[in-house]
N, C-alpha and C positions, 0 to 999 in steps of 0.2 A: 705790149704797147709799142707804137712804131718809133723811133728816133725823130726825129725835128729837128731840119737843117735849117740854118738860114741863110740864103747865098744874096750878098751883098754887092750886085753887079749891077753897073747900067748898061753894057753892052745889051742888047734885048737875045740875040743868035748864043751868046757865050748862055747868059740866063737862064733861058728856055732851054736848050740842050741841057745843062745839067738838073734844073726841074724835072725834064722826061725824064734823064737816064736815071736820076736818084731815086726817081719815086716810084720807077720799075724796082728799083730793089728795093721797096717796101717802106723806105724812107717819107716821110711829110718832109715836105718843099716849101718855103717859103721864100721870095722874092722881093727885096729890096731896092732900087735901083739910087736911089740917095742918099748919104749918111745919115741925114735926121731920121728920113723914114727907117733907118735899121736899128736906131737908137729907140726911135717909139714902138716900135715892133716887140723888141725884146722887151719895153715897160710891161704889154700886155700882156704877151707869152714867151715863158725860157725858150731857148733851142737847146737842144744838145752839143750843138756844135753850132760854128760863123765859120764859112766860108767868104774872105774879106778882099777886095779888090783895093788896090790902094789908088788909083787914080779914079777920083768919084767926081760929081760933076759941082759939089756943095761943097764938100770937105776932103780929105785926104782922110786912106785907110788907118795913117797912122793916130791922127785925131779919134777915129772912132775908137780903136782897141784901147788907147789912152783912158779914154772914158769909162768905157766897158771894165776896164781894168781898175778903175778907180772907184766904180759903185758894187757894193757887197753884194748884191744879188746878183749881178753878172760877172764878179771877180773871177769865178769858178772854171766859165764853160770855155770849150776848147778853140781857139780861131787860128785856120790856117789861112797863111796871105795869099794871095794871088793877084799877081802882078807880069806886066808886060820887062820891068826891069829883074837887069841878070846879078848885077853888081853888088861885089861881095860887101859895102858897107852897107848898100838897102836892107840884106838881109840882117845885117847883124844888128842893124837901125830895130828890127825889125823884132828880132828876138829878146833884144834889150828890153821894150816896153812891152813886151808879156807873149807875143802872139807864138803858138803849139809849132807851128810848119808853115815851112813855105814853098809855093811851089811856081815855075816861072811858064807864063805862055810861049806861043803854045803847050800844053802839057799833054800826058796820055790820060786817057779818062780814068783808065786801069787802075795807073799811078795814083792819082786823085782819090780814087775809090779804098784805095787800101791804104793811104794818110788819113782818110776821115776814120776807116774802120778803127784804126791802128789809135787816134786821138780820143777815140769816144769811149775806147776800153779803156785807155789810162787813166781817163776821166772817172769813169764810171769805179776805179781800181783805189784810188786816191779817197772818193766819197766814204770807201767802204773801210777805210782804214781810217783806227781809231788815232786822233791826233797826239792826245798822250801817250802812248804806249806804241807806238806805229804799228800795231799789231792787225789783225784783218777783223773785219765785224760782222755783223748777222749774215747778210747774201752772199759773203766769199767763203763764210761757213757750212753755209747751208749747202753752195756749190762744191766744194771738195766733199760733202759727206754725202751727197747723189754721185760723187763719180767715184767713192768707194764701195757705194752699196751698191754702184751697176760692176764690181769687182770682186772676185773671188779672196782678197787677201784678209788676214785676220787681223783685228782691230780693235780697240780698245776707247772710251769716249768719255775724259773725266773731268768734269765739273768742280771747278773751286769756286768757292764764294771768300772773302774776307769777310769775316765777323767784327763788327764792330768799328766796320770802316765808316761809316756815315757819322757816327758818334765821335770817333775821332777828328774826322777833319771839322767836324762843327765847336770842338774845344781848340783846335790848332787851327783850323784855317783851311781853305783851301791850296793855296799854296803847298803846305804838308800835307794834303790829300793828295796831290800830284804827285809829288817826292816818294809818295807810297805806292801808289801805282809803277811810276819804272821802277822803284827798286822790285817789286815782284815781276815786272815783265821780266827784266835782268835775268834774280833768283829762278826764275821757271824753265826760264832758258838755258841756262848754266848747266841745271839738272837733266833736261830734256836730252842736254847735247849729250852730259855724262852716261847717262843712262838708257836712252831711249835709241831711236835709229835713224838714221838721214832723212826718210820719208817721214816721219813725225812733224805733225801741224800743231801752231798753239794760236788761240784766236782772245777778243774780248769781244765778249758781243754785251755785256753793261761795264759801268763803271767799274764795280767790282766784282766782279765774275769775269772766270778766266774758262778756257778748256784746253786742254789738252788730247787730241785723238794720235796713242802710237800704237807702232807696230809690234811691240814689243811681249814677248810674255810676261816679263818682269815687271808686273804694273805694279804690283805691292810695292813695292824698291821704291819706286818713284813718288807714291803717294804716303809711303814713310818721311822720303825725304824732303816733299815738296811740307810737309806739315811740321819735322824737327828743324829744320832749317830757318822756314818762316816764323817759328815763334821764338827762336834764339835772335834772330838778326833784326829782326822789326821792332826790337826795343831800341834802337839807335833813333828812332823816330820817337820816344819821347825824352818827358826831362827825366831829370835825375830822380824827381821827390816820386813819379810816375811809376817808372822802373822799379823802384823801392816798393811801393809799395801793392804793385801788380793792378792796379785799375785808374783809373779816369773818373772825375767828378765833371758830370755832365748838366749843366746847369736845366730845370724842368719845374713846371708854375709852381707855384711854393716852396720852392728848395733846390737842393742836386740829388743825384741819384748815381752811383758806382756803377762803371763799367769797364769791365775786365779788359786787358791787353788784347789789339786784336790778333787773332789766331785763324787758321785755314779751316772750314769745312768742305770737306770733297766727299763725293761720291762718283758712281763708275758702272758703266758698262758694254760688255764685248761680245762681238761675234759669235766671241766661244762656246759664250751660254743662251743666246738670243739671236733670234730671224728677226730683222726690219721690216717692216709694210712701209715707214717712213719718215722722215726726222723727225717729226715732234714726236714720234713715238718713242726714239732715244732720247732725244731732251729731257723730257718727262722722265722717264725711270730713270735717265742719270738726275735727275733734280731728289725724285723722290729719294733714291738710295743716302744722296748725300743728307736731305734733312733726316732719312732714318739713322746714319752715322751721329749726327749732330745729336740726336735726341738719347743714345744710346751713350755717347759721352756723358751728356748731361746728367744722366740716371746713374753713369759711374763717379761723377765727381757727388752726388748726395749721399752712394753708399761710403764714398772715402770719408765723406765729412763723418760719419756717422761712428 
């Protein structure tokens, strides 16, 4: 799908020339020449990006980005200014109430051209990162795992879920659901760094699911310690009577029902022993390994009870 600019100019020459040149590079164009119209424009449809002229014929560019900057749907998207003024408190005017870049006339188109690129990937980089955990999420995923599979190096691709994270934060709160998420972004990183290798990536791409893909041979190590460490330290996240007594009383129609401390399931898999056709087909066998981990625990804690 193409980007969507919206260039907020009334000059019709300034306009129309970046219309052309933008939408030679594949870009949707749309043209504003008064603030209200650029305000009602984006009611209809987002851009990806405002390109924003500050001397309008209606309003001032800084009124618009105010606005833009003030309603939740267009808090987001990227505006760089463009203005005939050079002075350095315009700009800083300018930065202050939100807007990405600015650029002063005359400019080069070039120039122009690779601020918008440069804004719309940050953009795009920001969405994809998860806000608790600042960690990366599905598409920045799925893109580092196409640029290793077009790679000869060996790799490893492991899946944790938290058990019985959703049951917890629903006795504690969400707030203690958060507090449990970075402490494990933390814990996974601490470990990654110990253990694993510099090119090592860690992503969330749900709430509680994590992955981990390294380089490393040493996966065991890791997924030892990503699991003894997790269920020793994650009891600071409850009370006292909790810890004591190893489960949660989770309130359910007629009664409570016990759930255990939550704990790591991971599962895993590498290069070493598997060809890819394509990500979901890692996802998948790392999903399934780890519920066959999970169920394999399970069946071992019946024989201990026994």
């Amino acid at each position: 799908m193409s980007k969507r600019i919206l260039v907020v100019e009334d000059d019709f020459d300034i306009s129309n020339m970046l219309r052309i040149y933008f939408g030679g590079q594949g870009y949707e164009v749309e043209v504003a020449p008064k603030g209200e119209e650029a305000l009602a424009s984006v009611s209809k449809k987002l851009p990806h990006l405002i390109v924003l002229d500050i001397n309008l014929p209606d309003m001032n560019g800084y009124d618009v980005c105010i606005q833009l900057r003030e309603t939740k749907r267009t808090s987001h998207v990227p505006i760089i200014f463009l203005t005939q003024k050079d002075e350095r408190s315009d700009k800083i005017r300018g930065l202050e109430i939100g807007a990405d870049d600015y650029i002063t006339k005359p400019f080069d188109i070039e120039e122009l051209k690779l601020r918008v690129v440069n804004a719309i990937q940050a953009s795009d980089r920001v969405k994809n990162i998860d806000g608790k955990t600042n960690l990366p999420t599905g598409r920045l995923i799925e893109d580092h795992l196409r640029d290793l599979m077009r790679s000869d190096d060996e790799w490893t691709y492991i899946d944790i879920k938290i058990n019985g994270y959703k049951e917890f934060s629903e006795v504690y709160g969400w707030t203690a659901g958060d507090e449990v998420l970075r402490f494990s972004t933390l814990m996974i990183g601490e470990i990654v760094d110990q253990l694993g290798t510099a090119n090592d990536f860690i992503g969330n791409p749900g709430q509680d699911n994590f992955v981990v893909i390294t380089h490393t041979a040493n996966v065991d190590s890791i997924i030892d310690k990503l699991t003894d460490d997790f269920e020793s330290r994650v009891k600071q996240h409850y009370s006292f009577i909790d810890r004591e007594r190893g489960y949660i009383l989770v309130p359910e129609q007629g009664g409570e029902k016990q759930v255990e401390l939550m704990n790591l399931a991971i599962g895993s898999v590498s290069t070493r022993t598997h060809q890819f056709s394509d990500i979901r087909e890692i996802t998948e066998l790392a999903a399934e390994d780890r519920r066959g981990q999970a169920s394999s625990d399970s069946a071992g804690d019946i024989l201990t009870s026994w």
